[in-house]
N, C-alpha and C positions, 0 to 999 in steps of 0.2 A: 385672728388666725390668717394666715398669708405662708404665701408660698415666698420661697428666698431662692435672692441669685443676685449677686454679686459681683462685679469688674474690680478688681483692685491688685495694680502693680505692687504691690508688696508681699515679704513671707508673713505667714502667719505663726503664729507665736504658739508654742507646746508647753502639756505638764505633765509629767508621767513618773511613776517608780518602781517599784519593784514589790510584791506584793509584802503588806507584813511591814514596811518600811517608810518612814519620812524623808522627802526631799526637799534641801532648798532651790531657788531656782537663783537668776543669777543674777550680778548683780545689779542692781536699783528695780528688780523684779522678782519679789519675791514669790515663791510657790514652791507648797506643802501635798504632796501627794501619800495617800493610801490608798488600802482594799478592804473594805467588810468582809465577813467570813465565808456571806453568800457571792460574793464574784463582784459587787459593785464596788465600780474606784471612784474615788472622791478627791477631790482637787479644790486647793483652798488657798484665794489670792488674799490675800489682805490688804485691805485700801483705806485710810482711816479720815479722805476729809472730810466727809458726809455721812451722815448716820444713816447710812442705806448700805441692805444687801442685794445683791445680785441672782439668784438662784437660780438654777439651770440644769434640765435634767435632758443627756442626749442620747437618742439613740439609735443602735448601728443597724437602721434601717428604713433607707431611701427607695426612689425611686427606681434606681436599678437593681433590687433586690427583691422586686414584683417577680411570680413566676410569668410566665409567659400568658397572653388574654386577660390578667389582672392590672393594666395598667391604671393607675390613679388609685390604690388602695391605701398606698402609703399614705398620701394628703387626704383621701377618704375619712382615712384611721384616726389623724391628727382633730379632723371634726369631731370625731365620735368621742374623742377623750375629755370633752368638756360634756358628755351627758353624766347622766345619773350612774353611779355605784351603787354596790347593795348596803354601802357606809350610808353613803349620802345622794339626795335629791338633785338633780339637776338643775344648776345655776349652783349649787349654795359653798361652791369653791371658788366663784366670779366674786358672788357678795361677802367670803370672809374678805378677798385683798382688796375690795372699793369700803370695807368696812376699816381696815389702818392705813387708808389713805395713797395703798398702792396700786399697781398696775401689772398685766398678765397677758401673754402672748402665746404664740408658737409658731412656727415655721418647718415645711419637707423642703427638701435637698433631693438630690440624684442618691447621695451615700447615707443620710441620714435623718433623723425629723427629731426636733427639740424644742421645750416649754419651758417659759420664764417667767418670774416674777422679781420684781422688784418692792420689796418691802422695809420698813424700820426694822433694824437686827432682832427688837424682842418678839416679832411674828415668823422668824423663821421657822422655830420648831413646826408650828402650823401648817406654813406651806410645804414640809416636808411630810408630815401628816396627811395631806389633804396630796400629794401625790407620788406618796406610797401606797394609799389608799386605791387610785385609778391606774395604777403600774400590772396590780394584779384583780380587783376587782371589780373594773366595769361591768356594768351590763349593757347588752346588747339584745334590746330587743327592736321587733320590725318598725314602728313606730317610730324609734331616731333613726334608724338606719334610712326608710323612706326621707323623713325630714332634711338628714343631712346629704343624706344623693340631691335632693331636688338645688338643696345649699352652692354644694358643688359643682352641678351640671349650670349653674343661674353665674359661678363664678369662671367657670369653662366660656363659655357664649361672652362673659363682658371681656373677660383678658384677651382671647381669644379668636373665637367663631367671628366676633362683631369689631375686632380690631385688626386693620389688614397687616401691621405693622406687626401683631400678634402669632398670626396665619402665617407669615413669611421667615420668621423665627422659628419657631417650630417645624416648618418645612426644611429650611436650613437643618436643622440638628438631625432628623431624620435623612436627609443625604448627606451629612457628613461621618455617621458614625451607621455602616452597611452591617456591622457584625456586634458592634456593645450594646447592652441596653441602652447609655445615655441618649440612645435615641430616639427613645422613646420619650414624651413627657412628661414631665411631673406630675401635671393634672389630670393626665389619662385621656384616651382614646375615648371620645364620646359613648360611641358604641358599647366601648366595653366597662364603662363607666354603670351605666342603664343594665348591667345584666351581675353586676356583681352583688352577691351574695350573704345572706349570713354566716352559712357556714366556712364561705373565704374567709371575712372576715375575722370571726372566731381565729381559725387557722392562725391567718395573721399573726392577731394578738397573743395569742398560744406562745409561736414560735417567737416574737421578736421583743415583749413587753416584756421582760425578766432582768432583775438585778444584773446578773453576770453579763448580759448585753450594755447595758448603760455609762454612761459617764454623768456624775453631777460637779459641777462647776458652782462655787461657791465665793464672790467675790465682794468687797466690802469691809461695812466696818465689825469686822469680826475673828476671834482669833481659833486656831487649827483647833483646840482641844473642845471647847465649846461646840463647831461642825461635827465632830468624831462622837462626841456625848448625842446629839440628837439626831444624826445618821444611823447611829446605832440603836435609836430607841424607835426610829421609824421605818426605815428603809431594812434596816437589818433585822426584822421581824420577817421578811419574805422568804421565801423559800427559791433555793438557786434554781434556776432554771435548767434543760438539759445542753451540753456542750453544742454548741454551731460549728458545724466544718467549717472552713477559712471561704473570705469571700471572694471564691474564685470568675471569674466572667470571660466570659469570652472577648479575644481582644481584636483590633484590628487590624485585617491583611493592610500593606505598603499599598496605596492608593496609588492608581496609575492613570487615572482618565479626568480628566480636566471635566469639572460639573458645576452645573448652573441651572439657578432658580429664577422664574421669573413669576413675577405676580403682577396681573391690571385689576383695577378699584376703582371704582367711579368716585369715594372717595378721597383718594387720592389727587391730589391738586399737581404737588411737583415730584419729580421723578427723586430717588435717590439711590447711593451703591454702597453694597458691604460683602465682605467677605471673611468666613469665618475657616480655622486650620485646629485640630488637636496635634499637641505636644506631647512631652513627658511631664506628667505629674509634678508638684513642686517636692514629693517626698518620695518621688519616684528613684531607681537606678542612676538616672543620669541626671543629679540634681543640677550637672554645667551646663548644660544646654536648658535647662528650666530657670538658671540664674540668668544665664547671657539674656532670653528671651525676655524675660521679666524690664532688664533694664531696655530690651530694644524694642518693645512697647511703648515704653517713659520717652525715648529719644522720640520716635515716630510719632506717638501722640498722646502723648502724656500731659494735654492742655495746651495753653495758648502758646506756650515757645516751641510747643514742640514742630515738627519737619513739617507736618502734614497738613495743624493749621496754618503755620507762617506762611506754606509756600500756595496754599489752596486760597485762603479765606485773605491772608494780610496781601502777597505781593502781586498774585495773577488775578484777584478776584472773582473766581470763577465756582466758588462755594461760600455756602452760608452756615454752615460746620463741616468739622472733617477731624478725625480720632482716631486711637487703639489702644485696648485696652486688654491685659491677659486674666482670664477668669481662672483663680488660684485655690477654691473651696471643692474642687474634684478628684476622689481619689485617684484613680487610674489615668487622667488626661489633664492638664490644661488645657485651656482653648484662647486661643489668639484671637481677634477680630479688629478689623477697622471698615471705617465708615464715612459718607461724603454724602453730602446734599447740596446741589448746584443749585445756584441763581437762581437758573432759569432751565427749561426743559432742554435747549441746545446745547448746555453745557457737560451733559450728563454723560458722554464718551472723551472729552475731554475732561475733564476731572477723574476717571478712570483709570488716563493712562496717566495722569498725575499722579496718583496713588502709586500706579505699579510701577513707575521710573524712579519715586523716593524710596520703594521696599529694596529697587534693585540696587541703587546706591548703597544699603546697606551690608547688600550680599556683596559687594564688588567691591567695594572703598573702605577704607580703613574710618570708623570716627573718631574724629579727632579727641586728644587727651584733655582736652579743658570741659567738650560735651559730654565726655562720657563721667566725669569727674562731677559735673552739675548735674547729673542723672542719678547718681550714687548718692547726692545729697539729699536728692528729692526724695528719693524709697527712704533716706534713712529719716529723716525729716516726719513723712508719713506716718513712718513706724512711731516714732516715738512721741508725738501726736494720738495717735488711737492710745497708745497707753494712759494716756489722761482718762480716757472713759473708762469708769465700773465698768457699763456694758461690753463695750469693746471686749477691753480684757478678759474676761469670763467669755466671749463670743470667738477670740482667736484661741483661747486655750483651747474649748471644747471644738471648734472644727479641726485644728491640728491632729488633736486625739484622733477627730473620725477618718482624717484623712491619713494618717500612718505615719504624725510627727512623732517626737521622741522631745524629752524637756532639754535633750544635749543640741536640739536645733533651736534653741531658746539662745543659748551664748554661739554660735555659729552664724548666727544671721547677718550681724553686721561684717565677721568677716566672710561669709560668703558671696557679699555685694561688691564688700571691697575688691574681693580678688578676680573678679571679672574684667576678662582684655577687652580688647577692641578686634584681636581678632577673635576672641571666642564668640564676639555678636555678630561676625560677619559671618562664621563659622554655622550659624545657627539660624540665619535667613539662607544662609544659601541651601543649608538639611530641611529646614522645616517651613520655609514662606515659599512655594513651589506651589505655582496652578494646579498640580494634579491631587497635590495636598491637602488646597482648601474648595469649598462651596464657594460659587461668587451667588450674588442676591440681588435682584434689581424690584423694586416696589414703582410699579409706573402707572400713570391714569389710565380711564379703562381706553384712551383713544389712541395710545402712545404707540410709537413703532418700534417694530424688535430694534436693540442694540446693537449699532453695528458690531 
């Protein structure tokens, strides 16, 4: 069990249809979507080189869908899912999938939390069994609930409390987002972690554990009619759940004031700088400016060719990495970040303003048509790489789902790479890579002096 978060300059891939109906998806990807009668949709990739399936049950509720003092309920919850039912004993859904030789997970999000297994195709029906079973009847008593707090609060303290790297993160996202939840963290506020409840919890799982909440994701060596026969003989036994209002959140005011985080660690040996900026979503209103960005992350630091290490690390030498990366699995925001770690402790306002003279070249200069055309390869390149993976594929369907794709952004992706200028990405640092915009972050030793 693990919490998920992701950096990846690429779209993510959708499957979706229309209730009552099959879809294919496009070409050289296929995908089959339906709905059960109870509200749950079902998405079915077919992959036939390996006789494994993928299965994957997600659901539309993350970290920013905690009410307010229940931070960390979500990945709370995602513990609790592996206790005992009133089917079954606690562990004995661990040892059917290490009993066909597979493997089982899960992961919270900000927008949603989802469980996987990977098994040989004739144990599907099983794991569909075994978590339809825990969709609606866990139990919850005090017993896991204490166990799995102490689980939690022991995984809070190592990512965390006892990582300053962890601490400065977290701080970050909390002064970059004054009014969303995403500012809150996924694994919850210590505090409020140590005070949450059974009866939240119940709540919880009440409101968000129901069929018509769900997406399962079906990927492998398997065909659509066979998923449809034993969805409906497992999943489709539950009872729908009652309608959720739409997941409205509160968004954020036009940021006006230049902020900064600063953290000393005695830990800490060398100084280093980041700074993080929210964008438009990649399924948001303005998916041009979520395109342009995506590629002027790839430009800037998209790996060793990109601006940031050539000009940091290969020609001035004055860093020992340097990056950017746009994080694309959020519903209501992307987030941009880049990052430098100098030499040596002298270097650290100098590689700073390195950083901020290559964003500004971006807002100011046109890049050039051969860069920007090597950039386009790269995402596209990306993309069609993660398609090689079972996982993958079942992993971008079902986040697309959560984050508000559509399977028509499925054949759209590559032309929406394609059709990005050079000035839409100049267009789009100079709207959205703005000081007042983003958090900067300095992680310095404890004896280090303020920045200039």
């Amino acid at each position: 069990m693990k919490l998920f978060s992701f950096v990846a300059a690429l779209f993510l891939l959708a499957a979706a249809a229309s209730p009552g109906r099959a879809e294919a998806g496009p070409r050289g990807f296929d995908v089959e979507s339906f709905f059960l009668d109870n509200g749950l949709q079902v998405v079915v990739i077919p992959q036939r080189r390996v006789p494994i399936v993928t299965h994957m049950i997600f659901y539309k509720a993350g970290g920013a869908d905690e009410e307010p003092g229940q931070s960390g309920i979500a990945h709370f919850f995602e513990h609790l899912m592996f206790k005992a039912t009133s089917t079954h004993e606690s562990g004995a859904f661990e040892t059917a999938v290490k009993a066909v030789g597979g493997s089982q997970n899960a992961f919270t999000t900000n927008d949603f939390t989802a469980y996987f297994e990977e098994v040989p195709p004739d144990a599907l029906g099983e794991m569909m069994a075994f978590e339809a079973d825990r969709m609606r009847n866990l139990v919850l008593d005090d017993e896991a609930i204490e166990t799995e707090r102490r689980v939690v609060m022991e995984e809070r303290l190592m990512r965390v409390d006892n990582a300053p790297g962890g601490i400065l993160r977290e701080t970050l996202a909390a002064t970059l987002y004054q009014n969303h939840p995403y500012g809150r963290p996924v694994i919850g506020w210590m505090h409020e972690l140590e005070k949450l409840g059974r009866e939240q919890l119940k709540a919880f799982y009440d409101r968000y554990y129901r069929p018509n909440n769900a997406v399962l994701v079906v990927a492998g060596d398997i065909d659509t009619e066979t998923v449809r026969k034993l969805a409906t003989e497992t999943y489709g036994k539950l009872e729908r759940g009652p309608d959720l209002p739409p997941r409205t959140r509160p968004m954020e005011p036009e940021p006006r004031v230049e902020r900064t985080v600063l953290l000393r660690d005695p830990r800490v040996s060398l100084p280093s700088f980041s700074r993080r900026w929210f964008a438009p979503a990649v399924f948001s209103e303005d998916r041009k400016a979520a395109d342009a960005l995506m590629l002027l992350t790839t430009i800037l630091g998209g790996g060793e060719r990109s601006r940031l290490y050539q000009e940091l690390v290969v020609k001035k030498r004055i860093a020992s990495s340097a990056g950017a990366g746009m994080s694309t699995e959020l519903r209501d925001y992307s987030e941009i970040g880049v990052f430098a770690r100098p030499l040596d402790a002298e270097k650290l306002q100098e590689v700073e303003s390195a950083v901020n003279a290559e964003i500004e070249k971006l807002a100011t200069e046109e890049v050039p048509v051969q860069e920007l055309n090597t950039a386009k390869k790269v995402l596209a390149s990306r993309m069609m790489l993660s398609w090689e993976s079972q996982m993958a594929r079942a992993m971008d369907v079902g986040t697309t789902l959560m984050t508000g794709g559509t399977v028509e952004d499925v054949d759209e992706i590559r032309k929406r790479i394609d059709a990005v200028t050079a000035d839409d990405i100049r267009e789009a640092a100079r709207r959205y890579l703005t000081l007042e915009r983003g958090v900067t972050g300095y992680l310095l030793p404890a004896d280090a002096e303020d920045p200039a």
